[in-house]
N, C-alpha and C positions, 0 to 999 in steps of 0.2 A: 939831948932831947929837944924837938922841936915842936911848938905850941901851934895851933892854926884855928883863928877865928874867921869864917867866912859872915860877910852880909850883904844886903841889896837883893836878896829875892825876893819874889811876890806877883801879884797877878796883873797881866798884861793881857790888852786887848794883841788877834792877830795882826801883822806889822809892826807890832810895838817895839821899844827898845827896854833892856836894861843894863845895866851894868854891876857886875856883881864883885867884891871885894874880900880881900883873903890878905888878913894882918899876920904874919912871923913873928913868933918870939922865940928865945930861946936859946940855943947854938945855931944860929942862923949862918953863923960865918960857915957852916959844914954844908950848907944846901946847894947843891948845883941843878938842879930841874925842878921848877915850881909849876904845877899844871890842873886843870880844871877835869873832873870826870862826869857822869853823869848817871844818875839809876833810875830805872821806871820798875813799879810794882810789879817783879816775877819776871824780872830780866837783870842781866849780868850789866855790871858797870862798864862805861866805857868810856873810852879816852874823847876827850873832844877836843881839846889845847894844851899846850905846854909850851913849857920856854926855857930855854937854858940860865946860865949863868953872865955867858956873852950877849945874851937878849935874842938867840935865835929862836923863832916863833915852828910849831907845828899845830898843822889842824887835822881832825878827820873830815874824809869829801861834802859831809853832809853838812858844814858850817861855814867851809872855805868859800869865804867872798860876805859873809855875814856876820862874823864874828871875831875882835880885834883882842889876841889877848896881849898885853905888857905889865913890866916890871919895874914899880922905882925902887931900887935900890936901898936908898937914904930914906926911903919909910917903910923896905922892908915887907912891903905889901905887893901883891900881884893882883890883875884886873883881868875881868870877862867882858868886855863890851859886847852884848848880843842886840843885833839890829836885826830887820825885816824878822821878826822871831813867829813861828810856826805854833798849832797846836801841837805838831810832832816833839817838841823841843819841850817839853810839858816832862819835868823830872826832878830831884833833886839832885843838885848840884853839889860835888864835894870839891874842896881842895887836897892838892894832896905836895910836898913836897919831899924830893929824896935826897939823901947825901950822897957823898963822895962814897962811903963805904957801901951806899947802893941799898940805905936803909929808908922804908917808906914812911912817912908821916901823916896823918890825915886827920881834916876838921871834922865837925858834924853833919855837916851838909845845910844847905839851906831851898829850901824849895821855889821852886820856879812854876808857874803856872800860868798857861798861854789859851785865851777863853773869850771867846765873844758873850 
């Protein structure tokens, strides 16, 4: 089993930045892809980032170029660096980690909200 506490959301003017955080515990030695999804009220979650094990990065088109996500290893924890951040971007934010046996994990979510 693997644990996931996300934090670092909350409310941001538009342009703003934040960055949000997603501590692993657990059998983390089993996790190969740790990634960021996203939900808005009466729509389907969606991928926004991930990352492998090797540190390979994936984004969907609508964040590419604005949002940085990495991995430290030795704490275990993965990062969302969201810059120039949109009202569109206005969701809560999950992490989600999967194993090797291709098993999903997932935090609570923490909410994001982008607001002049």
């Amino acid at each position: 089993q693997v644990q996931l506490v996300e934090s670092g959301g909350g409310l941001v003017q538009p342009g703003g930045s934040l960055r949000l955080s997603c501590a692993a515990s657990g059998s983390i030695f089993s996790i190969y892809v740790m990634g960021w999804y996203r939900q808005e009220p009466g729509k389907q979650r969606e991928l926004v980032a991930a990352i492998t094990s090797d540190g390979s990065p994936n984004y969907v088109d609508s964040v590419k170029g604005r949002f940085i996500i990495s991995r430290d290893n030795a704490k275990n924890t993965v990062y969302l660096q969201m810059n120039s951040l949109k009202p569109e971007d206005t969701a809560v934010y999950y992490c989600d980690a999967v194993d090797r046996s291709g098993t999903s994990f997932w935090g609570r979510g923490t909410q994001v909200t982008v607001s002049s």
